[in-house]
C-alpha positions in Angstrom: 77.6 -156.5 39.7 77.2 -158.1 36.3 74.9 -156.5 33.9 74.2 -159.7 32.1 71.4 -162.2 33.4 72.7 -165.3 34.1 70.4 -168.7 32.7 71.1 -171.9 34.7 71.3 -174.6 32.4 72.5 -178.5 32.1 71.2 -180.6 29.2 71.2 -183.1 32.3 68.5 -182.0 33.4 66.3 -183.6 31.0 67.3 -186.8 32.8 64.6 -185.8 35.5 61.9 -188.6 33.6 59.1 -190.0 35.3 58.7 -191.9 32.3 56.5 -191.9 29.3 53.3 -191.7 30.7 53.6 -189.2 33.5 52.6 -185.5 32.5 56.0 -184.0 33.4 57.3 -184.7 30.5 61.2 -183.3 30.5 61.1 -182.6 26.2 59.4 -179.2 27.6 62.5 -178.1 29.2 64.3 -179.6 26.1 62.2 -177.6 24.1 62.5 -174.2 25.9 66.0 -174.3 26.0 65.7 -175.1 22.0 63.3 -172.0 21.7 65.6 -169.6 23.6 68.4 -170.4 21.4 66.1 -170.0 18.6 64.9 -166.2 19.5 68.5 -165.5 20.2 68.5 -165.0 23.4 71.4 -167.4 24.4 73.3 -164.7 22.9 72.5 -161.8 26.5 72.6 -164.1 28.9 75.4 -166.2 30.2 74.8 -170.0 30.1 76.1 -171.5 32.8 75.8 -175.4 34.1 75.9 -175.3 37.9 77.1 -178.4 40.5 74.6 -180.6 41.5 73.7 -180.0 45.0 75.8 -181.9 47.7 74.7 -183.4 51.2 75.5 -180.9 53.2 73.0 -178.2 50.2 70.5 -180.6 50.5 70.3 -181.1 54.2 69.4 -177.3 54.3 66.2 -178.3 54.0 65.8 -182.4 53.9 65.9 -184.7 56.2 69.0 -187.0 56.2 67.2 -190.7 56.0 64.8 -189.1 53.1 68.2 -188.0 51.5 69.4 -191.8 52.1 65.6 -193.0 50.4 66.5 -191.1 47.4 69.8 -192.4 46.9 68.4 -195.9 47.6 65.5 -195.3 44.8 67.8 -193.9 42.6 69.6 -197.4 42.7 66.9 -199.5 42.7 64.0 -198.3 41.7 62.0 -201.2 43.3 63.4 -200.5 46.4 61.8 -197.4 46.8 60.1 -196.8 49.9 56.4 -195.0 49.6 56.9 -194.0 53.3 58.8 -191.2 51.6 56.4 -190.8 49.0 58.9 -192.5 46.5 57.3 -195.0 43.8 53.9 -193.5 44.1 51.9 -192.4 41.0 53.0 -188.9 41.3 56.4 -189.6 42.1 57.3 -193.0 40.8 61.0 -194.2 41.1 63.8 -193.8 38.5 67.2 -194.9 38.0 69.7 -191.8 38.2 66.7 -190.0 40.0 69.0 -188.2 43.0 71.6 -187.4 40.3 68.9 -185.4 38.2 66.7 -183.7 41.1 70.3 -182.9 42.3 71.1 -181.2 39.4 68.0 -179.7 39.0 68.5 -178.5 43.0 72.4 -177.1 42.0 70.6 -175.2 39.3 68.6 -173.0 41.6 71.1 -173.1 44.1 73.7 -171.9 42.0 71.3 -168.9 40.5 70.2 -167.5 44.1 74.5 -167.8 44.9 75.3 -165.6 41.5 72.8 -162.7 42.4 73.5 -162.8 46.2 77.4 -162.9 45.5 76.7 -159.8 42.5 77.8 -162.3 39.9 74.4 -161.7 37.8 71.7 -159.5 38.9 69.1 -161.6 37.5 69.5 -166.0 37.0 66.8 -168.3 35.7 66.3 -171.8 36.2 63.4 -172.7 34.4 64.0 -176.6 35.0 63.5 -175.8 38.6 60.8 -174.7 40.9 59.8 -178.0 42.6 57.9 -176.2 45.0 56.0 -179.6 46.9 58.8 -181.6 47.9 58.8 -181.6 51.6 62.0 -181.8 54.1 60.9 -185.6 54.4 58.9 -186.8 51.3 58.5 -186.1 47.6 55.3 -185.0 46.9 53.7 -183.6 43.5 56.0 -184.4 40.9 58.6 -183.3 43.1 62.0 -184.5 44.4 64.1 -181.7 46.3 62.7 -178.5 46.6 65.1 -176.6 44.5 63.3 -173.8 45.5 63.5 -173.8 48.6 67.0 -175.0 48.7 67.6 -171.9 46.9 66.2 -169.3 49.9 68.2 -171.5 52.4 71.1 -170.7 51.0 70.3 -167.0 50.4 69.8 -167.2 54.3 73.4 -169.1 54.8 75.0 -166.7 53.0 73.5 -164.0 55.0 70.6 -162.7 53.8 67.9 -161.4 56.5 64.7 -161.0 54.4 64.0 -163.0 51.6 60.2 -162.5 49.3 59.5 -166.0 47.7 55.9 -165.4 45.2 54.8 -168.6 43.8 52.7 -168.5 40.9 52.0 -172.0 40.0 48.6 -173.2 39.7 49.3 -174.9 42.5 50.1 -174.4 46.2 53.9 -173.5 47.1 53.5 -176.1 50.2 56.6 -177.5 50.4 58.5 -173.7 51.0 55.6 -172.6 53.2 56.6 -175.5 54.9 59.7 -175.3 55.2 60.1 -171.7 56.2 56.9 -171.6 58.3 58.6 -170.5 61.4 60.8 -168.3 59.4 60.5 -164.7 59.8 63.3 -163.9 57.5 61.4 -165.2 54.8 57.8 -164.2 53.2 55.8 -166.6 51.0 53.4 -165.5 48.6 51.3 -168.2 46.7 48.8 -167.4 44.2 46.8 -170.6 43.2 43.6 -172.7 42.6 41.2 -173.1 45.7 42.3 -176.2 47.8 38.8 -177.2 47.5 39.1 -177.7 43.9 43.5 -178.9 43.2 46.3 -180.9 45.0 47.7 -180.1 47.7 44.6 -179.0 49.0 46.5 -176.3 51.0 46.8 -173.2 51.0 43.6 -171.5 52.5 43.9 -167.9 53.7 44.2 -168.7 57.4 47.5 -170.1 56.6 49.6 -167.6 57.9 52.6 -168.5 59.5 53.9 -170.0 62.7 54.0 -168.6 66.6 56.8 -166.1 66.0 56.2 -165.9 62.3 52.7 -164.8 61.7 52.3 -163.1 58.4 55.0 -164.7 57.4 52.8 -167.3 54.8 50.1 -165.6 52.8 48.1 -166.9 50.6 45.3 -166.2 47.3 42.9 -169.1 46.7 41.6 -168.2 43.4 37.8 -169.5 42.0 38.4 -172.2 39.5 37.6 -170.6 36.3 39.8 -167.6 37.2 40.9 -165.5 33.5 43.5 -162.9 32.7 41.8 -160.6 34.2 41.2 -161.9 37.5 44.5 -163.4 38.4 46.4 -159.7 37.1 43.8 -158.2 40.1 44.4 -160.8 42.4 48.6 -160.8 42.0 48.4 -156.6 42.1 45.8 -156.6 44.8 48.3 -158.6 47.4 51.7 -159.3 46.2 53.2 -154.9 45.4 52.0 -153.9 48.8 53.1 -157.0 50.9 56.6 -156.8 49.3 57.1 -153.1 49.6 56.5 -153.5 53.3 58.8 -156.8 53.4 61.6 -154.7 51.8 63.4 -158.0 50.6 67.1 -158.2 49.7 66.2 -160.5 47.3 63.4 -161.7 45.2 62.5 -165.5 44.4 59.5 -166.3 41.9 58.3 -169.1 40.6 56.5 -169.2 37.1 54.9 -172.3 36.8 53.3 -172.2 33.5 49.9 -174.5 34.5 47.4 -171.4 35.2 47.0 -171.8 31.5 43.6 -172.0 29.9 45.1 -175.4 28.2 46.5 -176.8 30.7 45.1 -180.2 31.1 45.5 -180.4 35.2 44.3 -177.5 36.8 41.2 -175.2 36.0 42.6 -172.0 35.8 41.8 -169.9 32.5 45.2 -167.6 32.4 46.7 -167.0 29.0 50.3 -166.7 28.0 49.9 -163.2 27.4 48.5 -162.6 31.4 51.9 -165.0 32.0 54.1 -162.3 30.7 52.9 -159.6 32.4 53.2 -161.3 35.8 56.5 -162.5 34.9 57.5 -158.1 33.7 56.0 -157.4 37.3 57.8 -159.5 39.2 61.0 -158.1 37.3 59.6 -154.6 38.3 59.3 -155.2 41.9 62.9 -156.8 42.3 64.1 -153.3 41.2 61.8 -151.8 43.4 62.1 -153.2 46.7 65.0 -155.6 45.9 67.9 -153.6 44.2 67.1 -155.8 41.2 68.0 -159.1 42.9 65.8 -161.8 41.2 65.5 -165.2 40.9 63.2 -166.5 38.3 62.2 -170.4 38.3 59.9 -172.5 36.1 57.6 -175.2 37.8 54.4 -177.0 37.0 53.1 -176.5 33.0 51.6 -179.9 31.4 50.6 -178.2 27.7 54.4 -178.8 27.3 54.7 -177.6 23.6 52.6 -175.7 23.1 52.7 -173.3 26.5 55.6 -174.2 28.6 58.3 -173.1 26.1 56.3 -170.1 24.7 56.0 -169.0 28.4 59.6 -169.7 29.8 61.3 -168.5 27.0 59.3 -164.7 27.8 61.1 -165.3 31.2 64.3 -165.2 30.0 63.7 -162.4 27.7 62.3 -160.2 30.5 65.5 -161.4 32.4 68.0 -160.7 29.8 66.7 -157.2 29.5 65.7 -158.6 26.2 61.7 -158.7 25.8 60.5 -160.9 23.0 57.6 -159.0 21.8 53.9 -161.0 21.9 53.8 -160.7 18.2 57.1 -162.2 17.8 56.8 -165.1 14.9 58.1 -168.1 16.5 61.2 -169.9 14.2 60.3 -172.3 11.1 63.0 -174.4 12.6 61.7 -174.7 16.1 58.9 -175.8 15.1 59.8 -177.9 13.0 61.6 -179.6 15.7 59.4 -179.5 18.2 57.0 -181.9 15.3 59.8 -184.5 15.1 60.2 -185.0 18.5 56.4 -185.0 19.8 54.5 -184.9 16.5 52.6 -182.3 17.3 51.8 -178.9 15.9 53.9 -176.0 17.4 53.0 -172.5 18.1 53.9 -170.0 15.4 53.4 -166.4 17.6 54.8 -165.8 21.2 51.1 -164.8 22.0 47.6 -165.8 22.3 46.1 -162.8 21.1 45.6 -161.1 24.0 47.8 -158.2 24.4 48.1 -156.0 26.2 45.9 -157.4 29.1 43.9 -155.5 31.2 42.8 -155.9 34.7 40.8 -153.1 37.1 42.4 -152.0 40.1 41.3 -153.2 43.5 41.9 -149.5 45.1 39.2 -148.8 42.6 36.6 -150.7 44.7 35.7 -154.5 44.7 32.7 -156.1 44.5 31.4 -158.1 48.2 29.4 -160.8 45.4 32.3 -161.5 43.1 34.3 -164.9 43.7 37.3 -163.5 42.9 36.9 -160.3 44.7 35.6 -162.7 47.8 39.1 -164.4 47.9 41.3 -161.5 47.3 39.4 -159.7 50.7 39.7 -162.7 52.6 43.5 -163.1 52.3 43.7 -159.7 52.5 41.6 -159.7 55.9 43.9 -163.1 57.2 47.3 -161.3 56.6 47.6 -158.0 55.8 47.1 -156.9 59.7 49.5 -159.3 60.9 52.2 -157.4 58.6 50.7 -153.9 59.8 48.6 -153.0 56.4 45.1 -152.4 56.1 43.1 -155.0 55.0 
Protein backbone atom coordinates (compact mmCIF):
# COMPACT_ATOMS: atom_id res chain seq x y z
CA UNK A 1 0.00 0.00 0.00
CA UNK A 2 1.14 3.47 -0.79
CA UNK A 3 2.39 5.58 2.01
CA UNK A 4 1.54 8.74 0.20
CA UNK A 5 -2.17 10.26 0.39
CA UNK A 6 -3.56 10.63 -2.73
CA UNK A 7 -5.65 14.35 -3.55
CA UNK A 8 -8.29 14.05 -6.30
CA UNK A 9 -8.06 16.89 -8.34
CA UNK A 10 -9.31 18.42 -11.94
CA UNK A 11 -9.17 22.13 -12.56
CA UNK A 12 -12.54 21.01 -14.30
CA UNK A 13 -14.08 20.95 -11.56
CA UNK A 14 -14.57 24.53 -11.20
CA UNK A 15 -16.93 24.15 -14.15
CA UNK A 16 -19.56 22.97 -11.57
CA UNK A 17 -21.23 26.95 -11.70
CA UNK A 18 -24.58 27.70 -10.69
CA UNK A 19 -23.80 30.92 -11.74
CA UNK A 20 -23.00 34.26 -10.13
CA UNK A 21 -25.52 34.59 -7.80
CA UNK A 22 -25.85 31.19 -6.23
CA UNK A 23 -23.84 30.72 -2.89
CA UNK A 24 -21.82 27.66 -4.26
CA UNK A 25 -19.54 29.57 -5.61
CA UNK A 26 -16.76 27.08 -7.43
CA UNK A 27 -13.64 30.08 -6.80
CA UNK A 28 -13.62 28.18 -3.24
CA UNK A 29 -12.49 25.03 -4.68
CA UNK A 30 -10.31 27.23 -6.92
CA UNK A 31 -8.98 28.81 -4.01
CA UNK A 32 -8.23 25.68 -1.88
CA UNK A 33 -6.50 24.06 -4.37
CA UNK A 34 -4.38 27.57 -4.66
CA UNK A 35 -3.86 27.42 -0.79
CA UNK A 36 -2.62 23.79 -0.72
CA UNK A 37 -0.12 24.52 -3.32
CA UNK A 38 0.78 27.53 -1.36
CA UNK A 39 1.47 25.61 2.18
CA UNK A 40 3.37 23.06 0.13
CA UNK A 41 1.47 20.44 0.45
CA UNK A 42 1.14 19.48 -3.28
CA UNK A 43 4.54 18.42 -2.71
CA UNK A 44 3.26 14.78 -0.13
CA UNK A 45 0.50 14.00 -1.85
CA UNK A 46 -0.01 12.71 -5.26
CA UNK A 47 -2.22 14.77 -7.54
CA UNK A 48 -4.14 12.92 -9.55
CA UNK A 49 -7.22 13.86 -12.10
CA UNK A 50 -9.64 10.94 -12.05
CA UNK A 51 -12.33 9.92 -15.14
CA UNK A 52 -15.45 11.35 -14.97
CA UNK A 53 -17.93 8.85 -13.89
CA UNK A 54 -19.60 6.78 -16.77
CA UNK A 55 -23.30 5.33 -17.02
CA UNK A 56 -22.91 2.30 -15.86
CA UNK A 57 -20.83 4.48 -12.19
CA UNK A 58 -23.63 6.48 -12.12
CA UNK A 59 -26.43 4.10 -12.29
CA UNK A 60 -24.92 2.64 -8.99
CA UNK A 61 -26.99 4.77 -7.44
CA UNK A 62 -29.36 6.98 -10.06
CA UNK A 63 -32.03 6.29 -11.75
CA UNK A 64 -31.59 5.92 -15.61
CA UNK A 65 -34.34 8.60 -16.92
CA UNK A 66 -32.82 11.21 -14.08
CA UNK A 67 -29.42 10.30 -15.70
CA UNK A 68 -31.13 11.10 -19.31
CA UNK A 69 -32.67 14.70 -17.43
CA UNK A 70 -29.27 15.62 -16.68
CA UNK A 71 -27.81 15.08 -19.95
CA UNK A 72 -30.92 16.84 -21.44
CA UNK A 73 -30.28 20.03 -19.00
CA UNK A 74 -26.78 19.90 -19.61
CA UNK A 75 -27.75 20.66 -23.33
CA UNK A 76 -30.33 22.89 -22.96
CA UNK A 77 -30.62 24.41 -20.04
CA UNK A 78 -34.29 25.53 -20.66
CA UNK A 79 -35.18 22.24 -21.16
CA UNK A 80 -34.66 21.16 -17.83
CA UNK A 81 -37.30 19.42 -16.25
CA UNK A 82 -38.15 20.52 -12.39
CA UNK A 83 -39.81 17.05 -12.02
CA UNK A 84 -36.14 16.08 -11.36
CA UNK A 85 -35.48 19.02 -9.33
CA UNK A 86 -33.43 20.53 -12.30
CA UNK A 87 -33.86 24.47 -12.99
CA UNK A 88 -35.01 25.11 -9.53
CA UNK A 89 -33.44 27.89 -7.29
CA UNK A 90 -31.25 25.43 -5.63
CA UNK A 91 -30.29 23.64 -8.52
CA UNK A 92 -30.78 25.77 -11.56
CA UNK A 93 -29.61 24.35 -15.03
CA UNK A 94 -26.17 24.85 -16.71
CA UNK A 95 -24.66 24.10 -19.93
CA UNK A 96 -21.85 21.36 -19.43
CA UNK A 97 -23.64 20.60 -16.00
CA UNK A 98 -23.40 16.39 -16.43
CA UNK A 99 -19.87 16.77 -17.64
CA UNK A 100 -18.88 18.72 -14.34
CA UNK A 101 -21.03 16.79 -11.60
CA UNK A 102 -19.56 13.83 -13.53
CA UNK A 103 -16.20 14.81 -12.90
CA UNK A 104 -16.85 15.92 -9.66
CA UNK A 105 -18.65 12.10 -9.14
CA UNK A 106 -15.13 10.34 -10.87
CA UNK A 107 -13.37 12.34 -8.29
CA UNK A 108 -14.72 10.53 -5.32
CA UNK A 109 -15.11 7.48 -7.18
CA UNK A 110 -11.66 7.33 -8.12
CA UNK A 111 -10.45 8.12 -4.37
CA UNK A 112 -12.61 5.31 -2.55
CA UNK A 113 -11.05 2.82 -5.78
CA UNK A 114 -7.20 3.97 -4.84
CA UNK A 115 -7.58 3.10 -0.98
CA UNK A 116 -9.78 0.01 -1.59
CA UNK A 117 -7.33 -1.19 -4.37
CA UNK A 118 -4.04 -0.14 -1.70
CA UNK A 119 -3.09 2.41 -4.19
CA UNK A 120 -3.16 5.38 -1.37
CA UNK A 121 -4.18 4.76 2.05
CA UNK A 122 -5.75 8.05 2.42
CA UNK A 123 -7.52 10.29 -0.99
CA UNK A 124 -9.28 13.55 -0.73
CA UNK A 125 -11.77 15.10 -2.84
CA UNK A 126 -12.57 18.18 -1.44
CA UNK A 127 -14.74 19.32 -4.59
CA UNK A 128 -16.92 16.46 -3.69
CA UNK A 129 -19.35 15.49 -1.03
CA UNK A 130 -22.69 16.25 -2.70
CA UNK A 131 -24.33 14.48 -0.10
CA UNK A 132 -28.43 15.53 -1.20
CA UNK A 133 -28.69 14.42 -4.58
CA UNK A 134 -31.15 11.64 -4.58
CA UNK A 135 -31.15 8.39 -6.98
CA UNK A 136 -33.96 10.41 -8.94
CA UNK A 137 -33.58 14.21 -8.33
CA UNK A 138 -30.94 16.89 -7.55
CA UNK A 139 -31.63 18.37 -4.49
CA UNK A 140 -29.52 21.02 -2.30
CA UNK A 141 -27.02 22.23 -4.47
CA UNK A 142 -26.49 18.93 -5.61
CA UNK A 143 -26.15 16.85 -8.84
CA UNK A 144 -24.87 13.17 -8.38
CA UNK A 145 -24.09 12.12 -5.08
CA UNK A 146 -20.43 11.66 -5.39
CA UNK A 147 -20.52 10.45 -2.19
CA UNK A 148 -22.54 7.99 -2.29
CA UNK A 149 -21.34 6.90 -5.58
CA UNK A 150 -18.18 6.44 -3.85
CA UNK A 151 -19.57 3.70 -1.09
CA UNK A 152 -21.32 1.90 -4.07
CA UNK A 153 -18.45 1.23 -5.47
CA UNK A 154 -16.47 0.32 -2.25
CA UNK A 155 -19.40 -2.27 -2.13
CA UNK A 156 -18.90 -3.48 -5.97
CA UNK A 157 -15.55 -4.00 -5.37
CA UNK A 158 -16.28 -6.07 -2.43
CA UNK A 159 -16.35 -4.37 0.53
CA UNK A 160 -18.86 -5.77 3.30
CA UNK A 161 -18.97 -2.87 5.92
CA UNK A 162 -18.48 0.47 4.98
CA UNK A 163 -18.71 3.76 8.02
CA UNK A 164 -19.93 6.97 6.05
CA UNK A 165 -19.87 10.25 8.97
CA UNK A 166 -21.22 13.31 7.48
CA UNK A 167 -20.37 16.35 9.10
CA UNK A 168 -21.93 19.01 7.08
CA UNK A 169 -24.25 21.43 8.60
CA UNK A 170 -26.69 19.78 6.91
CA UNK A 171 -28.39 16.32 6.72
CA UNK A 172 -26.46 13.52 4.63
CA UNK A 173 -30.09 12.53 3.09
CA UNK A 174 -29.35 11.66 -0.05
CA UNK A 175 -26.71 8.58 1.25
CA UNK A 176 -29.15 7.70 4.08
CA UNK A 177 -31.29 7.34 1.34
CA UNK A 178 -29.66 5.53 -0.74
CA UNK A 179 -28.26 2.92 1.57
CA UNK A 180 -31.31 2.84 3.85
CA UNK A 181 -31.83 -0.82 3.46
CA UNK A 182 -28.19 -1.40 3.44
CA UNK A 183 -26.75 -3.17 6.23
CA UNK A 184 -23.33 -3.21 4.82
CA UNK A 185 -23.16 0.34 5.27
CA UNK A 186 -23.56 2.72 8.51
CA UNK A 187 -24.44 6.46 8.25
CA UNK A 188 -23.56 8.87 10.64
CA UNK A 189 -24.80 12.52 10.24
CA UNK A 190 -24.06 15.19 12.57
CA UNK A 191 -26.18 18.41 11.76
CA UNK A 192 -28.56 21.29 12.53
CA UNK A 193 -32.06 20.32 13.86
CA UNK A 194 -34.55 19.62 10.93
CA UNK A 195 -36.79 22.02 12.69
CA UNK A 196 -34.49 24.77 12.11
CA UNK A 197 -32.28 23.88 8.16
CA UNK A 198 -33.04 22.12 4.80
CA UNK A 199 -33.67 19.05 4.30
CA UNK A 200 -35.62 19.05 7.31
CA UNK A 201 -34.42 15.36 7.86
CA UNK A 202 -32.64 13.77 9.89
CA UNK A 203 -34.53 13.33 13.35
CA UNK A 204 -33.21 10.65 15.61
CA UNK A 205 -35.93 8.13 14.84
CA UNK A 206 -34.39 7.73 11.55
CA UNK A 207 -32.78 4.69 11.87
CA UNK A 208 -32.76 2.50 9.04
CA UNK A 209 -34.96 0.12 7.09
CA UNK A 210 -36.71 -3.46 8.00
CA UNK A 211 -33.55 -5.42 7.80
CA UNK A 212 -31.33 -2.48 8.36
CA UNK A 213 -32.14 -0.94 11.65
CA UNK A 214 -29.28 0.92 13.12
CA UNK A 215 -28.06 1.15 10.08
CA UNK A 216 -28.92 5.32 9.84
CA UNK A 217 -28.07 7.34 12.93
CA UNK A 218 -28.42 10.52 13.45
CA UNK A 219 -27.32 13.99 15.90
CA UNK A 220 -29.76 16.90 15.48
CA UNK A 221 -27.76 19.59 17.06
CA UNK A 222 -29.54 23.00 18.82
CA UNK A 223 -29.07 25.83 16.55
CA UNK A 224 -26.46 27.91 18.30
CA UNK A 225 -24.31 24.75 18.81
CA UNK A 226 -20.23 26.01 19.56
CA UNK A 227 -16.89 24.22 19.56
CA UNK A 228 -17.60 22.84 22.37
CA UNK A 229 -20.77 21.23 21.80
CA UNK A 230 -20.37 19.73 18.51
CA UNK A 231 -16.60 18.08 19.79
CA UNK A 232 -19.17 16.27 22.68
CA UNK A 233 -21.73 15.56 20.35
CA UNK A 234 -19.20 13.84 17.40
CA UNK A 235 -17.23 11.93 20.51
CA UNK A 236 -20.34 11.08 22.36
CA UNK A 237 -21.83 8.93 19.13
CA UNK A 238 -19.60 8.57 16.26
CA UNK A 239 -15.94 6.46 18.35
CA UNK A 240 -18.31 3.93 19.86
CA UNK A 241 -20.74 3.29 16.97
CA UNK A 242 -17.74 2.80 14.60
CA UNK A 243 -15.71 0.59 16.85
CA UNK A 244 -18.70 -1.73 17.02
CA UNK A 245 -19.22 -1.35 13.02
CA UNK A 246 -15.63 -2.39 12.56
CA UNK A 247 -15.53 -0.80 8.98
CA UNK A 248 -13.12 -1.84 6.17
CA UNK A 249 -13.23 1.53 5.25
CA UNK A 250 -13.95 4.98 6.35
CA UNK A 251 -15.90 7.80 4.31
CA UNK A 252 -16.25 11.38 5.82
CA UNK A 253 -17.54 14.24 4.73
CA UNK A 254 -16.25 17.79 5.90
CA UNK A 255 -18.50 20.17 4.79
CA UNK A 256 -17.12 23.40 6.01
CA UNK A 257 -20.83 25.26 6.80
CA UNK A 258 -20.94 24.45 10.79
CA UNK A 259 -18.93 27.62 10.77
CA UNK A 260 -19.77 30.52 12.99
CA UNK A 261 -19.66 32.64 9.60
CA UNK A 262 -21.26 30.81 7.57
CA UNK A 263 -24.13 32.75 6.17
CA UNK A 264 -26.73 29.58 5.71
CA UNK A 265 -26.89 27.65 8.63
CA UNK A 266 -26.74 28.58 12.46
CA UNK A 267 -24.25 26.57 13.76
CA UNK A 268 -21.35 28.41 15.76
CA UNK A 269 -18.28 25.85 15.04
CA UNK A 270 -14.95 27.39 14.44
CA UNK A 271 -12.19 26.29 12.12
CA UNK A 272 -10.15 25.31 14.79
CA UNK A 273 -13.20 22.69 16.29
CA UNK A 274 -13.10 21.79 12.15
CA UNK A 275 -9.62 20.53 12.50
CA UNK A 276 -9.94 18.53 15.27
CA UNK A 277 -13.00 16.58 13.84
CA UNK A 278 -11.22 16.32 10.67
CA UNK A 279 -7.53 14.68 13.11
CA UNK A 280 -10.40 12.27 14.66
CA UNK A 281 -11.81 11.06 11.83
CA UNK A 282 -8.08 10.30 10.65
CA UNK A 283 -7.68 8.54 14.02
CA UNK A 284 -10.52 6.32 13.80
CA UNK A 285 -9.77 5.07 10.18
CA UNK A 286 -6.48 3.74 11.78
CA UNK A 287 -8.39 2.39 14.49
CA UNK A 288 -11.15 0.41 13.26
CA UNK A 289 -10.37 0.80 9.53
CA UNK A 290 -6.63 -0.24 8.95
CA UNK A 291 -6.20 3.48 7.89
CA UNK A 292 -8.56 3.33 4.92
CA UNK A 293 -10.05 6.90 4.59
CA UNK A 294 -11.83 8.86 2.39
CA UNK A 295 -12.02 12.48 3.09
CA UNK A 296 -14.62 14.75 1.06
CA UNK A 297 -15.45 18.47 1.13
CA UNK A 298 -19.22 19.52 0.89
CA UNK A 299 -21.32 22.49 1.87
CA UNK A 300 -19.13 25.85 3.12
CA UNK A 301 -20.68 29.36 1.74
CA UNK A 302 -17.91 31.80 3.71
CA UNK A 303 -15.87 30.60 0.60
CA UNK A 304 -12.69 32.64 1.30
CA UNK A 305 -12.44 33.18 4.09
CA UNK A 306 -13.35 29.43 5.70
CA UNK A 307 -13.64 26.88 3.03
CA UNK A 308 -10.01 26.96 1.89
CA UNK A 309 -8.56 27.61 5.49
CA UNK A 310 -10.59 24.38 6.44
CA UNK A 311 -9.96 22.05 3.37
CA UNK A 312 -6.59 22.80 3.08
CA UNK A 313 -6.19 21.34 7.12
CA UNK A 314 -7.77 18.23 5.49
CA UNK A 315 -5.26 17.61 3.29
CA UNK A 316 -2.59 18.26 5.64
CA UNK A 317 -3.98 15.79 8.22
CA UNK A 318 -4.17 13.39 5.10
CA UNK A 319 -0.82 13.87 3.82
CA UNK A 320 0.61 13.10 7.19
CA UNK A 321 1.55 16.65 6.98
CA UNK A 322 -0.46 18.88 9.73
CA UNK A 323 -0.37 22.57 9.01
CA UNK A 324 -0.17 23.96 12.42
CA UNK A 325 -3.22 26.49 13.58
CA UNK A 326 -0.68 29.22 13.94
CA UNK A 327 0.56 28.71 10.49
CA UNK A 328 0.81 32.41 8.65
CA UNK A 329 -1.15 31.94 5.64
CA UNK A 330 1.11 33.04 2.17
CA UNK A 331 1.33 36.94 1.11
CA UNK A 332 0.76 35.46 -2.29
CA UNK A 333 -2.39 33.66 -1.62
CA UNK A 334 -3.84 36.23 -0.39
CA UNK A 335 -3.08 38.38 -2.52
CA UNK A 336 -4.75 36.27 -5.00
CA UNK A 337 -7.54 35.41 -3.40
CA UNK A 338 -8.16 39.80 -3.37
CA UNK A 339 -7.95 39.88 -7.19
CA UNK A 340 -10.20 37.36 -7.88
CA UNK A 341 -13.11 38.21 -5.21
CA UNK A 342 -11.91 41.53 -3.74
CA UNK A 343 -12.07 40.59 -0.58
CA UNK A 344 -9.77 40.36 2.42
CA UNK A 345 -8.10 36.96 2.94
CA UNK A 346 -7.22 35.19 6.08
CA UNK A 347 -3.66 35.60 7.24
CA UNK A 348 -3.46 32.52 10.13
CA UNK A 349 -4.76 28.90 9.59
CA UNK A 350 -6.80 29.54 12.90
CA UNK A 351 -9.38 31.40 14.58
CA UNK A 352 -7.80 31.62 17.80
CA UNK A 353 -9.14 28.91 19.38
CA UNK A 354 -6.63 26.23 19.89
CA UNK A 355 -6.49 23.64 21.23
CA UNK A 356 -10.33 23.23 21.80
CA UNK A 357 -11.79 21.63 24.54
CA UNK A 358 -14.88 19.79 25.06
CA UNK A 359 -16.07 17.55 28.38
CA UNK A 360 -16.61 14.08 28.02
CA UNK A 361 -20.15 12.65 27.94
CA UNK A 362 -18.93 9.38 30.18
CA UNK A 363 -18.33 12.21 32.50
CA UNK A 364 -22.10 12.70 33.05
CA UNK A 365 -24.62 14.93 31.01
CA UNK A 366 -26.89 17.19 31.96
CA UNK A 367 -31.11 15.97 31.47
CA UNK A 368 -31.76 20.33 30.95
CA UNK A 369 -29.06 21.04 28.40
CA UNK A 370 -30.10 21.19 24.60
CA UNK A 371 -27.26 19.70 23.44
CA UNK A 372 -27.03 17.08 26.02
CA UNK A 373 -31.03 16.51 25.19
CA UNK A 374 -30.10 15.51 21.56
CA UNK A 375 -27.02 13.59 22.04
CA UNK A 376 -29.35 11.15 24.69
CA UNK A 377 -32.02 11.03 22.29
CA UNK A 378 -30.01 9.61 19.35
CA UNK A 379 -28.23 7.77 21.65
CA UNK A 380 -31.59 6.23 23.05
CA UNK A 381 -33.02 5.74 19.10
CA UNK A 382 -29.90 3.75 17.90
CA UNK A 383 -27.45 2.65 20.10
CA UNK A 384 -29.71 -0.58 21.21
CA UNK A 385 -30.55 -1.41 17.80
CA UNK A 386 -26.47 -1.89 17.25
CA UNK A 387 -26.24 -3.66 20.79
CA UNK A 388 -24.67 -0.56 22.94
CA UNK A 389 -26.01 1.03 25.83
CA UNK A 390 -27.69 3.99 25.39
Amino acid sequence: MSGRARLMWDERVTGYDFGPDHPMDPVRLALTKDLVDALGLDRHVDVVAARAAGESTLRLVHREDYVAAVRAASADPAAADTKYGLGTLDDPAFAGMHEASALIAGQSVGAAEAVWRGEALHAVNFSGGLHHAMPAAASGFCVYNDAALAVARLLELGAERVVYVDVDVHHGDGVQAAFWEDPRVLTISLHEHPRALFPQTGWPEETGAPGAEGSAVNVALPAGTGDAGWLRAFHAVVPELVAEFRPQVLVSQHGADTHFEDPLAHLAVSLDAQRAVQLACHELAHRHADGRWVALGGGGYAVVEVVPRSWTHLVGIAAGHEIAPETVIPEGWRQRVYARTRQLGPGRMTDGRWPVVHADWEAGYDPADRLDQAVRATRRAAFPLRGLLP
